[in-house]
C-alpha positions in Angstrom: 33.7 83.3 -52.9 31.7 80.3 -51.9 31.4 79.4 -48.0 33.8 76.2 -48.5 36.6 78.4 -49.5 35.3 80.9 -47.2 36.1 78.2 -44.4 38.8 76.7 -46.0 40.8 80.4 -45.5 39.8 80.7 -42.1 41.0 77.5 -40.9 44.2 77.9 -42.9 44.8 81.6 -41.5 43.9 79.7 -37.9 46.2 76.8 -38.2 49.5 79.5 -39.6 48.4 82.1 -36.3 48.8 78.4 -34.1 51.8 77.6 -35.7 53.3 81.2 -35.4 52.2 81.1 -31.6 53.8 77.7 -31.5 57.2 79.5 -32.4 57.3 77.7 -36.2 57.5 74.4 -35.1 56.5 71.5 -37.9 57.0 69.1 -34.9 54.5 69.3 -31.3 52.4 67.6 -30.0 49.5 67.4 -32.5 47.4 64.1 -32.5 45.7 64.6 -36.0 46.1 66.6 -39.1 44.4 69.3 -40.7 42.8 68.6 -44.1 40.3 70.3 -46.5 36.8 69.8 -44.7 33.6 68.6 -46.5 30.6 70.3 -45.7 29.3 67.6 -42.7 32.9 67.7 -41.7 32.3 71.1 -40.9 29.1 70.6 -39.3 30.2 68.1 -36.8 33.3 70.1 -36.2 31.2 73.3 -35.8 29.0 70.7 -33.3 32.5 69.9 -31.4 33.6 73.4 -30.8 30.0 74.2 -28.6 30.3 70.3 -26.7 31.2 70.9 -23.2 34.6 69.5 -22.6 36.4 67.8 -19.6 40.4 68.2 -19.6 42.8 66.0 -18.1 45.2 68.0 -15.8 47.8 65.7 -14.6 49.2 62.4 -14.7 50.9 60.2 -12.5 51.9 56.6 -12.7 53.0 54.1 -10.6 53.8 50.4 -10.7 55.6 48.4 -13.4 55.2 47.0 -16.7 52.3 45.9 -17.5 50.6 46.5 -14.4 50.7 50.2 -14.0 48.8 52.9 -11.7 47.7 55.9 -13.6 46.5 58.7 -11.1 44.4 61.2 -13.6 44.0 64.6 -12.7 40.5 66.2 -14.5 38.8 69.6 -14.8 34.9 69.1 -15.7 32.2 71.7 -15.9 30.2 69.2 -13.7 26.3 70.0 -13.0 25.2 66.8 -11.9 24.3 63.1 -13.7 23.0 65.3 -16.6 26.9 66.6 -17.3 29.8 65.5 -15.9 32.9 63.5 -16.7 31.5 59.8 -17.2 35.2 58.0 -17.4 38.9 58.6 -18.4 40.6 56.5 -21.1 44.3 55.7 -22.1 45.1 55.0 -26.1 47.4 54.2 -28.3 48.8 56.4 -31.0 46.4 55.1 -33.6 43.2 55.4 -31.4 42.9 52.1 -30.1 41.3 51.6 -26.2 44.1 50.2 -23.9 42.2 51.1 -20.5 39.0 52.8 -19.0 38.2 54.0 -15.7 34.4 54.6 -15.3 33.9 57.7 -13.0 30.3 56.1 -11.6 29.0 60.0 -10.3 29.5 63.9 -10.9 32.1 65.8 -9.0 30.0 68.8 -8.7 32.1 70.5 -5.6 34.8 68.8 -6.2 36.5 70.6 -8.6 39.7 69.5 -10.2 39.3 65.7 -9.0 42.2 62.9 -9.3 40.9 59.1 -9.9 43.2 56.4 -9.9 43.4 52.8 -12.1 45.1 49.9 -13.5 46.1 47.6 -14.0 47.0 48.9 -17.1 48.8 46.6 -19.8 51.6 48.5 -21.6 55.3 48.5 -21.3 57.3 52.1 -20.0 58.1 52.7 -23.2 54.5 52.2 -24.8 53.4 56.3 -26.2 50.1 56.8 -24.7 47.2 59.0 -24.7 44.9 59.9 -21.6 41.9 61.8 -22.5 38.5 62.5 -20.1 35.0 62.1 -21.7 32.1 64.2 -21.1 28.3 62.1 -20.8 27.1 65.5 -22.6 29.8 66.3 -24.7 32.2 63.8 -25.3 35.4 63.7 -26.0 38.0 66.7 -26.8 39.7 69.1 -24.5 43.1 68.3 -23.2 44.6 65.5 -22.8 48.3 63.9 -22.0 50.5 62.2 -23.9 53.6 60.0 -23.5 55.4 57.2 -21.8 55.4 56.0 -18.5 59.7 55.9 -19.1 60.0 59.5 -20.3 56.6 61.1 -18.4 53.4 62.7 -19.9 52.7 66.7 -21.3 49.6 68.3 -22.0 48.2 68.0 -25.7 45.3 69.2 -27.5 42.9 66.5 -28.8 40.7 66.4 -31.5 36.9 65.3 -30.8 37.1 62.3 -33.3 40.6 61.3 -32.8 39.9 57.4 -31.4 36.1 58.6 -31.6 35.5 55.0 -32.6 36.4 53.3 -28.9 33.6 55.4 -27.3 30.5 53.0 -27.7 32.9 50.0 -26.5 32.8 48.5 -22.8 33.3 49.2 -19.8 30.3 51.5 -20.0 29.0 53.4 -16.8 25.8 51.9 -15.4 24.2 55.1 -14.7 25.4 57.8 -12.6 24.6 57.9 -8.5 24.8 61.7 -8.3 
């Protein structure tokens, strides 16, 4: 059997354990799809899987439309500038940037961390996602997902869902500490 198919089983046999864990749901809340993957597919995934990850813990929001307060709650395996949680982002649906909040230093003992910002632009009934990016690792982890109207729950992101926003501005400076 060649390593494609080799992988190809695995991941299938991994994606029907999930869904049997998941109690046979078709519907959750996945952000992306699973598809056959080429072989630098499987390299960047393979890559994505040893990243260090940050995960957003909680959400609140406050405000009104189109001038919301998101207060993010995020776990980081912070060491310093040379990993930690550089920013937290809200998209929409289909990837696109919608807001940024630059975390300008590590929270090295200070471990989970909530940053607040906003104004953010969307209407309570705008679906969202609010992910955490690692300066090492990038993005992945957990994130949140919802409306401001019916509230947020934890998801599972893939590392190149929206992977596209993460060269565009606001960019940090550099880190303090």
């Amino acid at each position: 059997m060649s390593q494609r198919k080799n992988n190809q089983y695995w991941l299938a046999a991994l994606v029907l354990g999930a869904a049997l864990l998941w109690g046979c749901s078709t519907s959750g809340p996945e952000i992306s799809t699973v598809e056959p993957l080429e072989n630098n597919r499987q390299e960047d995934l393979n890559r994505a899987v040893d990243a260090v990850r940050s995960d957003v813990i909680s959400v609140e929001v406050t405000g009104s439309p189109n001038g919301y307060q998101f207060s993010v709650g995020i776990s980081s395996p912070d060491k310093g500038c040379e990993q930690y949680a550089d920013w937290w982002e809200i998209l929409t649906e289909k990837g696109e940037l919608v807001y940024r909040r630059i975390l300008d230093h590590s929270h090295v003992d200070e471990q989970p961390f909530v940053r607040s910002g906003g104004a953010v632009e969307i209407e309570a009934d705008t679906v969202v996602i609010i992910r955490a990016h690692m300066n090492s690792g990038g993005y992945g982890g957990k994130g949140f997902k919802g409306t401001v109207q019916s509230g947020f729950e934890a998801v599972d992101l893939m590392p190149d869902f929206g992977a596209d926003v993460e060269r565009k501005p606001p960019q940090p400076a550099q880190c303090a500490f």
